[in-house]
Structures are given as C-alpha cells and as structure tokens.
C-alpha positions in Angstrom: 0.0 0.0 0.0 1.4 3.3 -1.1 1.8 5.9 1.5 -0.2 8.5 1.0 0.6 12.6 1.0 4.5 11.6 0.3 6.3 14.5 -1.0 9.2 12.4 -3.3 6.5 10.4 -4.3 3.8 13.6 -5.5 6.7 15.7 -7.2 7.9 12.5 -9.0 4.2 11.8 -9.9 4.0 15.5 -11.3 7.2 14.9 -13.4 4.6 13.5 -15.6 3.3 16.4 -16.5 6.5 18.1 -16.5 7.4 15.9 -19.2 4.1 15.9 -21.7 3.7 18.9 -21.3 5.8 20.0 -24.0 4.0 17.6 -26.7 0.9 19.6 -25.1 2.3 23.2 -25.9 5.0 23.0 -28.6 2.6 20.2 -30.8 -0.8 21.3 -30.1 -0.6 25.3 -29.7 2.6 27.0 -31.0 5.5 25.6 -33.3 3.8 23.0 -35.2 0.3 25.1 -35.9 2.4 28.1 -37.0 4.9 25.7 -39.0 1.6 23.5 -40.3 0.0 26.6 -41.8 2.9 27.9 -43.4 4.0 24.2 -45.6 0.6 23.7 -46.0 -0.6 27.6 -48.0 1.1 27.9 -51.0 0.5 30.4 -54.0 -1.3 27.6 -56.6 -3.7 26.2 -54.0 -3.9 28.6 -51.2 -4.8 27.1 -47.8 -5.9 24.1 -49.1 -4.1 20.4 -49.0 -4.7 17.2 -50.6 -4.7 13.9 -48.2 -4.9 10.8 -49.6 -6.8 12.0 -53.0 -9.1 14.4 -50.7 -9.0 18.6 -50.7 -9.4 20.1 -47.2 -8.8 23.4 -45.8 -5.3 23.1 -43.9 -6.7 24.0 -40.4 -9.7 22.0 -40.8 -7.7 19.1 -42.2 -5.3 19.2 -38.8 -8.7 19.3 -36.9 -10.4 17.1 -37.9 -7.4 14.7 -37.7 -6.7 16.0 -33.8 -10.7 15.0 -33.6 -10.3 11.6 -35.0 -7.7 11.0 -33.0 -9.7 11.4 -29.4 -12.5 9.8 -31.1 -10.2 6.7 -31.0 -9.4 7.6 -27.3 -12.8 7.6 -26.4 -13.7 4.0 -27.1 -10.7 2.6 -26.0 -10.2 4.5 -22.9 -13.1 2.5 -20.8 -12.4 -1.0 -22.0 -8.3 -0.5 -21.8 -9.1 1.3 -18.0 -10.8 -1.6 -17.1 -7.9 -3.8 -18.2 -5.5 -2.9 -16.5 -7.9 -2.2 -12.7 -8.6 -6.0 -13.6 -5.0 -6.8 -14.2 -3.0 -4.3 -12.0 -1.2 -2.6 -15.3 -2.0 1.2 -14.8 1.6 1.4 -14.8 2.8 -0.9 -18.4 -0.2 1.4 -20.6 1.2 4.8 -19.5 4.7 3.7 -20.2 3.1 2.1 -23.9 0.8 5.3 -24.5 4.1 7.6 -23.4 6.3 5.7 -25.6 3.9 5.8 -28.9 3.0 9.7 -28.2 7.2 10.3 -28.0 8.4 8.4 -30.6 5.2 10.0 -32.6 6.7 13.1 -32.0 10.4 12.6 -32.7 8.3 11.2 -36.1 7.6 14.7 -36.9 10.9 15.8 -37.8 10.3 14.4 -41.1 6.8 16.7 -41.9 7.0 18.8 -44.9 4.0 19.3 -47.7 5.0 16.2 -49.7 5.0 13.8 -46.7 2.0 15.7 -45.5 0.0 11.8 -45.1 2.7 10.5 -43.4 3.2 13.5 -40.7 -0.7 13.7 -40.4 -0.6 10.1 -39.0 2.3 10.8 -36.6 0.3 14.0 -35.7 -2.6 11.7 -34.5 -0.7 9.2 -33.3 1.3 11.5 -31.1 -2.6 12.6 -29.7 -3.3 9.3 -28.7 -0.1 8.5 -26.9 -0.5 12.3 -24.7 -4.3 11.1 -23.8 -3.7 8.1 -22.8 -0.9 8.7 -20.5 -2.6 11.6 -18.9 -5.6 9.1 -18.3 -3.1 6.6 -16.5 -1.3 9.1 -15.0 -4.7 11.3 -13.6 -5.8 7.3 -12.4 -2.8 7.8 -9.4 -4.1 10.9 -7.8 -6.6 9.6 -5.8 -3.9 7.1 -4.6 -1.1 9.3 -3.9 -3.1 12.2 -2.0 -5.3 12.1 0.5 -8.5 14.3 -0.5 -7.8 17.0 1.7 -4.9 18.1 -0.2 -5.7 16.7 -4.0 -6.6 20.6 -5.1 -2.7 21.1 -3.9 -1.5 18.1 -5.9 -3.3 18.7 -8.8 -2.0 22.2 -8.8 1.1 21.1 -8.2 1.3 18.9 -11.6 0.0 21.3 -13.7 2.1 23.6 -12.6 5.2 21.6 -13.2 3.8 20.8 -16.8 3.5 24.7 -17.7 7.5 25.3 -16.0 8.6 21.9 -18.2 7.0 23.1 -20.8 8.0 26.9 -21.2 11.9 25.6 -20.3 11.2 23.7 -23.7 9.6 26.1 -25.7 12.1 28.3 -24.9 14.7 26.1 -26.1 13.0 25.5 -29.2 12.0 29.1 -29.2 16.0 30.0 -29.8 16.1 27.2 -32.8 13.0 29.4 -34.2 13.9 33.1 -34.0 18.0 32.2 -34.4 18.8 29.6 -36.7 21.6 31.5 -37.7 23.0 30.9 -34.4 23.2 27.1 -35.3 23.9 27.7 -39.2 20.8 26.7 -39.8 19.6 27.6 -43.1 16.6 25.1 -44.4 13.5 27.4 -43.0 11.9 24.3 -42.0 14.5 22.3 -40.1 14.2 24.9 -36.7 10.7 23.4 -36.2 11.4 19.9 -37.1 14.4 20.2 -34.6 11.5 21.3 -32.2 9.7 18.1 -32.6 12.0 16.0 -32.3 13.4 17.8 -28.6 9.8 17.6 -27.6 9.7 13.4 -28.2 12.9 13.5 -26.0 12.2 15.5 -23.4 8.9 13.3 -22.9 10.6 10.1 -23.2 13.4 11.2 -20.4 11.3 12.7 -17.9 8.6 10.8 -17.8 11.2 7.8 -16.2 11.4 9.8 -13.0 7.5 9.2 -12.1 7.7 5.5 -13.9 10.8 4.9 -11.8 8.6 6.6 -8.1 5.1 5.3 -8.9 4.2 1.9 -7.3 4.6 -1.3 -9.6 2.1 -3.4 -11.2 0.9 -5.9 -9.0 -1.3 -8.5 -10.7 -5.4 -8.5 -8.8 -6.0 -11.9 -7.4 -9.2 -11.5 -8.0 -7.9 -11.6 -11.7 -6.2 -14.4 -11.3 -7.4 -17.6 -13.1 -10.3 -16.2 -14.8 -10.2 -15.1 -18.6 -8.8 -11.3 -18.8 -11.6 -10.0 -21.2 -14.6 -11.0 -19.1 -12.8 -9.4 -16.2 -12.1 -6.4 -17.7 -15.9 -5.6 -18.7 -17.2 -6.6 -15.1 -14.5 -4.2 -14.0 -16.2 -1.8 -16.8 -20.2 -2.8 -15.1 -18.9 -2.6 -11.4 -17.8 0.9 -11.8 -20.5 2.2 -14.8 -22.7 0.7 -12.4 -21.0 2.8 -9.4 -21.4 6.0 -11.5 -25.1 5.6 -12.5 -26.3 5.5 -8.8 -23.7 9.0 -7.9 -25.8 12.2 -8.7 -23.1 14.2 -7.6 -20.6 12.5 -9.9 -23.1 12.2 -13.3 -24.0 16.2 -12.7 -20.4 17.0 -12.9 -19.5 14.9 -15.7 -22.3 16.5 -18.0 -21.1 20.1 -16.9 -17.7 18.8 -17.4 -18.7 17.8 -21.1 -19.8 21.1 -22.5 -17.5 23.5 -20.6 -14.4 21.3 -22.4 -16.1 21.7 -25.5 -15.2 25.2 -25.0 -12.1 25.4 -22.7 -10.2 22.6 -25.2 -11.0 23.8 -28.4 -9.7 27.4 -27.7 -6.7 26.0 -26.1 -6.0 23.9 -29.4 -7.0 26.6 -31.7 -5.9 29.8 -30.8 -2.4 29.6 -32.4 -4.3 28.6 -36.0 -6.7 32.2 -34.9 -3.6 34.3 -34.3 -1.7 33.0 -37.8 -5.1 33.4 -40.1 -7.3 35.6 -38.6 -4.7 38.2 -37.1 -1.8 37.7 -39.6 0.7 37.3 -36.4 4.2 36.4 -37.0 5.5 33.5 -35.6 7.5 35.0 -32.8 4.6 36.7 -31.6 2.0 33.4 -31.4 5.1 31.9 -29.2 5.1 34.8 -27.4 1.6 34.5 -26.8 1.5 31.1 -25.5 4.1 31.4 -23.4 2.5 34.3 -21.6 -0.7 31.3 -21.2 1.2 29.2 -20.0 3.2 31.6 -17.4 0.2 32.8 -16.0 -1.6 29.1 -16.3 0.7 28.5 -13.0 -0.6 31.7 -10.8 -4.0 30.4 -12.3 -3.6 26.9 -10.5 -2.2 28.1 -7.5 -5.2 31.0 -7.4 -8.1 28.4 -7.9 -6.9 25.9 -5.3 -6.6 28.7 -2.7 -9.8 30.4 -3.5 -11.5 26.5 -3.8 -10.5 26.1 0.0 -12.3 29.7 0.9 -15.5 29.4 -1.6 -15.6 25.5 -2.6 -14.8 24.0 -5.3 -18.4 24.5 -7.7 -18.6 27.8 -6.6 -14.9 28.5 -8.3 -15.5 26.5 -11.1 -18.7 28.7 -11.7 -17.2 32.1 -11.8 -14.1 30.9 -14.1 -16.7 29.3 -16.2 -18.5 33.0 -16.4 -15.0 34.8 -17.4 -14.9 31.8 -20.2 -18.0 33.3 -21.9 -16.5 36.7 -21.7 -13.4 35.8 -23.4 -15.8 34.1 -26.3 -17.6 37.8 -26.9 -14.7 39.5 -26.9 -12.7 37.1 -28.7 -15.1 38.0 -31.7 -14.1 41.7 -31.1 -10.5 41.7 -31.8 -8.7 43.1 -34.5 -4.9 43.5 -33.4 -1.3 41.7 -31.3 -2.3 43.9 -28.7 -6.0 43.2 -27.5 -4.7 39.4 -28.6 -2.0 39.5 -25.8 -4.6 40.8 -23.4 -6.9 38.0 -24.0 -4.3 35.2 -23.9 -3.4 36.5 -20.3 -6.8 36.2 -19.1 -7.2 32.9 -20.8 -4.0 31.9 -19.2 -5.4 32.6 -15.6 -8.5 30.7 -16.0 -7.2 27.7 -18.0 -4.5 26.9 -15.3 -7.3 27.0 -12.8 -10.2 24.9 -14.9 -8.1 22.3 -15.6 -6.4 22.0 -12.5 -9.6 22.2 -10.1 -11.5 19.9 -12.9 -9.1 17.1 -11.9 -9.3 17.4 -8.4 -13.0 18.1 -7.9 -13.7 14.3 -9.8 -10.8 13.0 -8.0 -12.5 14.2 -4.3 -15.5 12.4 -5.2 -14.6 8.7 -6.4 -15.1 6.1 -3.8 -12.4 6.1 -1.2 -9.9 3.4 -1.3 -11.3 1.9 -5.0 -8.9 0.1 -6.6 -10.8 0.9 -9.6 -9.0 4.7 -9.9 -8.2 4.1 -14.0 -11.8 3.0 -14.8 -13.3 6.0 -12.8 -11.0 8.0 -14.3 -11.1 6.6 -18.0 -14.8 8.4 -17.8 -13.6 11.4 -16.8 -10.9 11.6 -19.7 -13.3 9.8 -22.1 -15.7 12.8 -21.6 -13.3 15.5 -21.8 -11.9 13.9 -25.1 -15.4 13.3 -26.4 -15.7 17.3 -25.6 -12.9 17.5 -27.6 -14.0 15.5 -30.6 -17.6 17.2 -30.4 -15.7 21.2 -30.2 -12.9 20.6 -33.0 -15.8 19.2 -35.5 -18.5 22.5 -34.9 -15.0 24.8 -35.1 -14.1 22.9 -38.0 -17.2 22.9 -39.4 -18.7 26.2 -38.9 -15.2 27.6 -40.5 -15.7 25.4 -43.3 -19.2 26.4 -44.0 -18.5 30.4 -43.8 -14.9 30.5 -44.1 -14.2 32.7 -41.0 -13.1 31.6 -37.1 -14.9 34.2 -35.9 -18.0 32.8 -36.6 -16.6 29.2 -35.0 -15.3 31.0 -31.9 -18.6 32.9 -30.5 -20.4 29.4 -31.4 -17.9 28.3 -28.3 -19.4 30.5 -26.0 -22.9 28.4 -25.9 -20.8 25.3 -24.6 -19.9 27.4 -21.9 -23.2 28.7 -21.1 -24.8 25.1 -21.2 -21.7 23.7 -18.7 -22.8 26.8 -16.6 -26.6 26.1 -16.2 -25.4 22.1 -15.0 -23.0 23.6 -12.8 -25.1 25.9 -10.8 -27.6 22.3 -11.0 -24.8 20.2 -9.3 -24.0 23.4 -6.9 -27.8 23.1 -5.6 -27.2 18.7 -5.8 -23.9 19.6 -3.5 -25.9 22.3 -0.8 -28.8 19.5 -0.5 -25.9 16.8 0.3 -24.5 18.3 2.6 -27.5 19.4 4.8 -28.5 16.1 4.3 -25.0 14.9 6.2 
C-alpha cells in the first residue's frame, strides 16, 4: 500500500506532467500550428491540401485529424481502464501510450508538404499516446493524495507541466527566431528540430515518475479467470457505481460542454492568431508562453480560493470569465488586444483544468482500486468534448470561411456547462444538509 501525501512520491508523480507537457504546448498550440499553416498555404492552392486524394482546408484538415484521434481515445479508454484495474497494469499502458505519443513526436521531424499523409498520422498518433498517458497518469491521484490536499496536488502537476513546458519552448523558441546561431539555413528544419526535442524530453522525464510510482501488481481477483470477461465486469462494477452517484453524473455533464469550449480554444488559438490576425511566428510563441506563465498563478489562485468558496462555486465564476473571453474574442482586430486575452485565458485555463481534476478526483469512492476506470470516464468525456468542439470549429469555418464565426459558437458550450453547474452546486448544498 502506497503511502499517502508523500512529498518524493507527489513531485515524481508530477514529473509526468513536467514531461508531456511539452507535446501539449510545442505540438498542439505553438510551433507545429504556425509551422503547419505555413507548408501547408502555397500560391497555386492557397490554404488548401490534398490527403490521400481528398482537398481540405489546412486547419480543418489538422482538426479534424486531432478530432479523430480522441474519437479513437474515447472508445478505447473505458475497456483499456478496465484492463488494466482487472489486471493491475496502470503502470505498463502509461509507459506504452508515453512511448507511442514520443516516438510520434520525434516522427515529426520528417513533416514537410510532400509527406503531409505520413506527418498527419504521426500528428494523430502523437494525440493518442498524450491522452492516454494523462488518463493513467490522472488514475494515481486519488492514490497518492489524501482528499484533503488533492486541489494542492493537482495544482502542483499542472504547474510543473506549464514550468517543463515553457523551459522547452524556450529552447526550441531560440532554434525558431535564431537559426543562424546554429547555421541553420533550411527554413523548416528549426521546427522539425523542435519536434523532435519535444519526443525527447517526454521520453526522459517521464522515467522519474515510472521509476517513483508503485509497480504493477497483478489483482487476485484476476487471477485464473479469462482477462476479457474481467475487464468488462471491472467496466459494469464501476459504470454501475457512476449511475447510482448524482453528484458525480451532474459534474460529468457540466464537465462535457465546458471542455467543449475550454479545449478547443486551447488547441485553436495559435491557428486564430496566424489566419485571422496575420501574427508572425514570434509573436504566437510569445503569446503562449505568456498562457502558460500565467496558467501556474492560475492553479495556484483556484486551489486557494477552492478552499475559501468551494470547489463549484470557483468553477462557476471561471466558467463566467470563459463566456467573456468568447464575446470578446469576436471583437478583436490586433497583437495587442490578442495579448490581453491570452493573459486572461491563461489565468483561467490553469485553474479549470487543475480544479476539474481534483473536484472528480475528491469524489470517487475512497480506497477503489478501480481509480483508472473512474477516471477513463472522466478523460473519455473531456476527449469526447474535444471531438464534439474541433468538428462544430471545424465545421462552422468550413461552411462560412471565417473563425470568428466558429469562436462565439464556443461561448454556448460554456453557457450550457454553466446552467449544470449551478444544477450540481444546488445537488452539493442539499448533500450536505443532508449529512
């Protein structure tokens, strides 16, 4: 039995984050947008690509393939979750989901327009591998902190991720802006170096929390019986579990719609700045590294102010400032009021995703075993969020041709998450009179 609260044993645990960090911010929301949209527009076609004998629009393609790929997650999540609580092996699918999204990565370094099929699959494959390690990895919380101080934990990973993954992008940053420095000359080769540091850095950090974590230790209960029909009564037990937990099936629907917003502006908002606003590619890195600087204060903030007004009653308010940043995302029209927006956004995505963790985390069942198959529904929701955001922002730019248009749409996922939050806040006051 793992001792609980352990400090060696928490800051190895958020090493994890520390590590993927970097796929999340150099892959997802700075170099390889930027780099994306500029092999993918040229003068004869304009921002539209050909994959596999089909014309998309360049963003949309990327989209849609980001979509596909935690489509995939979805479904597998539950039944692999349930695996490995039946087996004991949280521990050998992060390390296989960690490997693939690395070497995915590192795969990158070969992407330019005429192996756009071949980077396009690494792209998704790199998607999968960061879900499903962040799944196994959001599985140990519960295990490694008491309740009591899983807003603190939770911070604390997050946190680590945003420091491991600035010291990256700031590496990769120099490779970027300074080539020269390097006698670099090949315009693309500073942001295929960047993809390939980013599979590195995963695949080296992420040993300090594989190394800390407990091992796999085979259920006995698992023992002797055929592995597939244990995993799906591990699946029932805990579906089961969830149907009969207002609290719990409240949050998870609020959960659902506010990700459809809070992920898609996270994923898109480098695409926004390079099409929309015409921003160099200096600036976009600039920009998200100011989000992720003030994502850390933004953990910190919520986990204090959770402990003051609750958790719900944070989550509420944040959710409020989302909806504002929608509007007045609409509005803008130059770097400036961009920069302004991305520091807000920074403050309240460090916090939403932080306290998100560690609000579902409070509530699963004390002393389960069954943390990866409570938590394979929590990830399962946020990546069907995902799916369900990057196809209307994809779509609705497809159909009129402007982001605009596909970023106030994000504002009524917001509002929807909102209405089932202040629901679950009136489920939570009637609990607790109740006890």
């Amino acid at each position: 039995m793992i001792e609980k609260d352990n400090k060696k044993t928490i800051r190895s645990w958020a090493f994890f984050d520390w590590a993927n960090s970097a796929y999340n911010l150099v892959i997802t929301s700075t170099i390889f947008p930027v780099y994306y949209v500029a092999i993918t527009t040229t003068k004869e076609h304009g921002d539209e690509v050909t994959f596999f004998g089909k014309t998309f629009i360049n963003t949309v393609l990327s989209n849609y393939a980001l979509a596909v790929a935690y489509l995939i997650m979805v479904v597998l999540l539950p039944i692999l979750s349930s695996y490995a609580d039946a087996t004991g092996k949280k521990k050998f699918f992060m390390k296989l989901f960690t490997y693939i999204g690395s070497f995915a990565c590192m795969g990158l370094f070969f992407l330019k327009l005429e192996t756009l099929e071949v980077g396009i699959i690494c792209f998704v494959l790199a998607a999968m591998g960061y879900v499903g390690g962040v799944m196994f990895n959001n599985a140990y919380l519960p295990i490694i902190a008491s309740t009591a101080n899983q807003d603190r934990v939770s911070a604390q990973g997050f946190s680590y991720g945003y420091i491991g993954s600035v010291i990256l992008q700031l590496i990769c940053f120099v490779f970027v802006l300074k080539p020269e420095l390097f006698g670099i000359t090949d315009k693309s080769l500073p942001a295929q170096i960047s993809f390939l540091l980013v599979g590195i850095w995963w695949f080296i950090f992420a040993q300090i929390p594989f190394k800390a974590l407990p091992k796999d230790v085979p259920k006995e209960s698992s023992i002797g019986k055929r592995i597939i029909k244990s995993s799906f009564s591990e699946f029932a037990k805990v579906w089961n579990q969830l149907k009969q937990m207002k609290f719990l099936k409240t949050y998870l629907t609020a959960f659902f719609f506010y990700s459809m917003g809070v992920q898609t502006i996270m994923l898109a908002a480098a695409s926004f700045g390079a099409k929309v606003l015409k921003l160099e590619s200096g600036s976009l890195i600039a920009v998200i590294l100011i989000i992720q600087l003030v994502a850390i204060l933004g953990a910190w903030l919520m986990s204090l102010l959770a402990k003051k007004l609750g958790n719900i009653n944070v989550l509420i308010i944040v959710v409020l400032v989302w909806v504002g940043c929608c509007i007045y995302g609409y509005f803008i029209t130059n770097a400036i009021q961009f920069y302004a927006l991305a520091a807000i956004v920074g403050l309240i995505m460090g916090g939403i995703q932080s306290l998100s963790r560690s609000t579902y985390s409070k509530h699963i069942p004390e002393n389960t075993t069954d943390t990866a198959s409570f938590f394979s529904f929590y990830d399962a929701t946020e990546k069907l969020a995902i799916v369900i955001g990057l196809f209307s922002f994809a779509f609705i730019e497809g159909l009129t041709h402007n982001m605009r248009q596909s970023i106030i749409a994000l504002a009524s996922f917001f509002i929807v998450g909102l209405v089932f939050l202040v629901i679950l806040r009136k489920i939570e006051l009637k609990e607790s009179l109740k006890s």
